[in-house]
PQR file with spaces between the fields and no chain letter, atoms N, CA, C, O and H, PARSE charges and radii, in Angstrom:
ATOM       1  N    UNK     1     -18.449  -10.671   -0.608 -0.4000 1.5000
ATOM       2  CA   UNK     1     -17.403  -10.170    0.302 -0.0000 2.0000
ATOM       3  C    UNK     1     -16.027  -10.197   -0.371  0.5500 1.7000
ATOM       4  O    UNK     1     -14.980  -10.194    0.277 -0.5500 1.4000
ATOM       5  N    UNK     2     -16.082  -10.222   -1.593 -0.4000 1.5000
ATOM       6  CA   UNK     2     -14.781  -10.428   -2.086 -0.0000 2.0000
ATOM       7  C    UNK     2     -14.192   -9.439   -2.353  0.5500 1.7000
ATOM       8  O    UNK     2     -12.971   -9.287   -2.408 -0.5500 1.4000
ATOM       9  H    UNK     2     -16.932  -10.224   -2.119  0.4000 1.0000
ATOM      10  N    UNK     3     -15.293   -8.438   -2.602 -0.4000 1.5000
ATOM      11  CA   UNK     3     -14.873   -6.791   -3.027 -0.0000 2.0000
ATOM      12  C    UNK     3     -14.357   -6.277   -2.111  0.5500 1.7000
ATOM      13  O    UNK     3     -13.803   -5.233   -2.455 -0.5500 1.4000
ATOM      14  H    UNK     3     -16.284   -8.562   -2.557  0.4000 1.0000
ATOM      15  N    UNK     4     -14.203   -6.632   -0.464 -0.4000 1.5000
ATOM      16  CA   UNK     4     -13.889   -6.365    0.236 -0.0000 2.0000
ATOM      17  C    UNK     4     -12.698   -6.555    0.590  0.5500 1.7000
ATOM      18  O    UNK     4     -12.036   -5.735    1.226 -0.5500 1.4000
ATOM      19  H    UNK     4     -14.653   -7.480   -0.185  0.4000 1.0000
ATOM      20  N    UNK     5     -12.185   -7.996    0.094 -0.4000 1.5000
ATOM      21  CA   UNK     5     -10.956   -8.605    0.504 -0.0000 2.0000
ATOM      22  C    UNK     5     -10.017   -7.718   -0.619  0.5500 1.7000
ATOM      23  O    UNK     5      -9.079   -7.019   -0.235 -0.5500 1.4000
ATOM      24  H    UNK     5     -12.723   -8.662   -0.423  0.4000 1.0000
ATOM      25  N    UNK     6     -10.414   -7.847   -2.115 -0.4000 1.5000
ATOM      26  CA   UNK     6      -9.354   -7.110   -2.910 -0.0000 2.0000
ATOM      27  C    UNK     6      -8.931   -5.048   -2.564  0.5500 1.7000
ATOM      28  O    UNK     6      -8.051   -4.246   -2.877 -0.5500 1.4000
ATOM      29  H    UNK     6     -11.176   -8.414   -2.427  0.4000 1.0000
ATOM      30  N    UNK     7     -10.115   -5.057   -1.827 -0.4000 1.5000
ATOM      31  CA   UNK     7      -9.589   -3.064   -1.112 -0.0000 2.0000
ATOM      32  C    UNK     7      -8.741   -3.382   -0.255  0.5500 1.7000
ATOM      33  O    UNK     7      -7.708   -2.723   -0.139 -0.5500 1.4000
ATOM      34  H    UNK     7     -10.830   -5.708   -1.572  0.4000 1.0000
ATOM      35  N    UNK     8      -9.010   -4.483    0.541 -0.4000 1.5000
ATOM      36  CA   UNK     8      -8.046   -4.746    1.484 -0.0000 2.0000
ATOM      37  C    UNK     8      -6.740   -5.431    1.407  0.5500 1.7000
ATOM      38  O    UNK     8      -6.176   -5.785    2.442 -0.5500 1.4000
ATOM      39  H    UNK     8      -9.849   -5.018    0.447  0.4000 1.0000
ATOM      40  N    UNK     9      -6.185   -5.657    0.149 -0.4000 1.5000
ATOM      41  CA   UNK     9      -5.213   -6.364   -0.789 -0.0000 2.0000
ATOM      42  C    UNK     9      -4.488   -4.853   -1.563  0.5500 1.7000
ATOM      43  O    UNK     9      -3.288   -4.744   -1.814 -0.5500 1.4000
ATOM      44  H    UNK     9      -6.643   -5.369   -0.693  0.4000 1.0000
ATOM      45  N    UNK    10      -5.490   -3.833   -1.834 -0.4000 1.5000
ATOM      46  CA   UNK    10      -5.293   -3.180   -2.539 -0.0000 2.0000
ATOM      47  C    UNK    10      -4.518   -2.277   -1.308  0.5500 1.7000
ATOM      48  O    UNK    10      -3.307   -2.100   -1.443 -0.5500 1.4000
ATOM      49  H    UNK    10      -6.465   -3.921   -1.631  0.4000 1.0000
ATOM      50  N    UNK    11      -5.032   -1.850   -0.413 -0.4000 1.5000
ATOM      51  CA   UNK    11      -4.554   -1.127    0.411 -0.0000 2.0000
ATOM      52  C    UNK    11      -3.346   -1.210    1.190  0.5500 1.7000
ATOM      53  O    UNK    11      -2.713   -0.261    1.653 -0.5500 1.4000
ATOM      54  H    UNK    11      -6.015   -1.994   -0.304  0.4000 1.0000
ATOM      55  N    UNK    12      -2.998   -2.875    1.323 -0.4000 1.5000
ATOM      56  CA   UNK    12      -1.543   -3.082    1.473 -0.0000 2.0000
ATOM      57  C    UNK    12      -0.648   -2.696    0.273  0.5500 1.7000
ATOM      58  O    UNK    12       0.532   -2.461    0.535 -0.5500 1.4000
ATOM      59  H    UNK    12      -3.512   -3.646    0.947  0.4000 1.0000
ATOM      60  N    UNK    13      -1.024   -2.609   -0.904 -0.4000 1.5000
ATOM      61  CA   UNK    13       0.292   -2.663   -1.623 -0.0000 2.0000
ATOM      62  C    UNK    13       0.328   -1.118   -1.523  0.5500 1.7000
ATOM      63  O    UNK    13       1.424   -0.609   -1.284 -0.5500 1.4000
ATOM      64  H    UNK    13      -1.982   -2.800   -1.117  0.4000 1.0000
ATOM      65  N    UNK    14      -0.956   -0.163   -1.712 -0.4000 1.5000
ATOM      66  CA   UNK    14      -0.923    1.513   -1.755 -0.0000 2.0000
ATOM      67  C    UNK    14      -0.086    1.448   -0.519  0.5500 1.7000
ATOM      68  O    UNK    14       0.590    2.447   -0.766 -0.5500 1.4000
ATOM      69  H    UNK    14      -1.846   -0.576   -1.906  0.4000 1.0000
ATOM      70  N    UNK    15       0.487    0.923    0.894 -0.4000 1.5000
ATOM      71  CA   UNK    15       1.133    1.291    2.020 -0.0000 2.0000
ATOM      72  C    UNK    15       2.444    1.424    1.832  0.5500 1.7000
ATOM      73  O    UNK    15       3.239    2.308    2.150 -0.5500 1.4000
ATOM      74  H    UNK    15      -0.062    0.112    1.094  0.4000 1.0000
ATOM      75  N    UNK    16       2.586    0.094    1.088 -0.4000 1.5000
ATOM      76  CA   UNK    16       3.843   -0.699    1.278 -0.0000 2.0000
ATOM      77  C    UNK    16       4.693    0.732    0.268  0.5500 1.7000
ATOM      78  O    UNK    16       5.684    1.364    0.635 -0.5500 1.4000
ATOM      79  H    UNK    16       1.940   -0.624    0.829  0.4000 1.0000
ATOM      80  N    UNK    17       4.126    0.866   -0.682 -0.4000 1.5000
ATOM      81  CA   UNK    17       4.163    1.902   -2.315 -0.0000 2.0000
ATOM      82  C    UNK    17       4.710    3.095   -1.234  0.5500 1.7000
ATOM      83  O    UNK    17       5.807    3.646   -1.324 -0.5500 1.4000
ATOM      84  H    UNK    17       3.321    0.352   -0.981  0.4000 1.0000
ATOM      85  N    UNK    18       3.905    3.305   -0.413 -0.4000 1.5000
ATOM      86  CA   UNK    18       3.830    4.584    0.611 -0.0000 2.0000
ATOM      87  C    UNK    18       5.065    4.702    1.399  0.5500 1.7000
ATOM      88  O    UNK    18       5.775    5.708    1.412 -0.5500 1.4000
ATOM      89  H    UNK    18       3.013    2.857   -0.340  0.4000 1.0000
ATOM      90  N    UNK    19       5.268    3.689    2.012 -0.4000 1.5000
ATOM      91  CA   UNK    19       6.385    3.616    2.880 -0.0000 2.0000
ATOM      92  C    UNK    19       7.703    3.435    2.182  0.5500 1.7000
ATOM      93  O    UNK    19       8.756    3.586    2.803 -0.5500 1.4000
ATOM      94  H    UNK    19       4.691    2.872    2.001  0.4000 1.0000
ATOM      95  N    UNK    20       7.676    3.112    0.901 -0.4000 1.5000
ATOM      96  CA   UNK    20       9.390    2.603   -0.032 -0.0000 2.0000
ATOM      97  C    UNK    20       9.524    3.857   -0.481  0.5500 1.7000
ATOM      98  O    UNK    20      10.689    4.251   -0.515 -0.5500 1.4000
ATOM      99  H    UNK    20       6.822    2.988    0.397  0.4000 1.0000
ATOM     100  N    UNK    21       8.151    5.110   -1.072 -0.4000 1.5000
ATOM     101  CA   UNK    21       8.519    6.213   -1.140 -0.0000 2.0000
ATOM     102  C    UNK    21       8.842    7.525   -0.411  0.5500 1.7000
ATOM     103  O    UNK    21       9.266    8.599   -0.836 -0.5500 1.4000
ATOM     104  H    UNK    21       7.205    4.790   -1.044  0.4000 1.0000
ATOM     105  N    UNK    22       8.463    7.046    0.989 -0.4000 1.5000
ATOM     106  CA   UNK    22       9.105    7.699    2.035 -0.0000 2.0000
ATOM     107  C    UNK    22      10.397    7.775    2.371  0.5500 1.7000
ATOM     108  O    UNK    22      11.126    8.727    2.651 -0.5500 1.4000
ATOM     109  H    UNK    22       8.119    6.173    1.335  0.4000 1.0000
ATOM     110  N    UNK    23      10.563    6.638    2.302 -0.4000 1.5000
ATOM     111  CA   UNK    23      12.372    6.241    2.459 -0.0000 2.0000
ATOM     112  C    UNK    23      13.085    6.804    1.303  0.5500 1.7000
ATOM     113  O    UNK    23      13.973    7.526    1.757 -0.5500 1.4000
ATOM     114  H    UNK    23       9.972    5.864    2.075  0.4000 1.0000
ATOM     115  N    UNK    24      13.103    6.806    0.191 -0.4000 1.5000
ATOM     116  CA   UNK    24      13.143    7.170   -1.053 -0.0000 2.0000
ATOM     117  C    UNK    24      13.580    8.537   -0.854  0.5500 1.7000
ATOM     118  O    UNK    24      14.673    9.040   -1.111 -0.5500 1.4000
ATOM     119  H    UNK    24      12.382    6.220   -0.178  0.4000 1.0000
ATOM     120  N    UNK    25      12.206    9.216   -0.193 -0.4000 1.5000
ATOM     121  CA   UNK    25      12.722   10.768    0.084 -0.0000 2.0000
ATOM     122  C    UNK    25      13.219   11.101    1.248  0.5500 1.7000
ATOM     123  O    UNK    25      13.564   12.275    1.392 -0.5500 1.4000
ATOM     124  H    UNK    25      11.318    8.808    0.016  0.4000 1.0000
ATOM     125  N    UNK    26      13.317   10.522    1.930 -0.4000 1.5000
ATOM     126  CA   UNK    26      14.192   11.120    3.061 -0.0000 2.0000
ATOM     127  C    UNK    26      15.589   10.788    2.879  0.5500 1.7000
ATOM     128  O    UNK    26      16.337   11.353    3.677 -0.5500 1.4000
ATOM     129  H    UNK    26      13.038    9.569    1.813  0.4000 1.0000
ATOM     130  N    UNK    27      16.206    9.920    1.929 -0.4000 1.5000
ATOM     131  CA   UNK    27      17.325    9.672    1.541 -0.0000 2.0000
ATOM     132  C    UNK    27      18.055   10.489    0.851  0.5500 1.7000
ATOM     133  O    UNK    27      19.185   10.157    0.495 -0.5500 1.4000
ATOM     134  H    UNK    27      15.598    9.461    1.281  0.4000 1.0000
């Protein structure tokens, strides 16, 4: 189950990545 926890580790930082480059462009 660990492979599970690091997609789910992985997928916060792809958001976080997501959301700082949103702001980014709407600026």
């Amino acid at each position: 189950m660990i492979h599970i926890k690091k997609i789910r580790v992985l997928f916060e930082v792809v958001k976080r990545i997501l959301s700082t480059a949103s702001v980014q462009f709407l600026v």
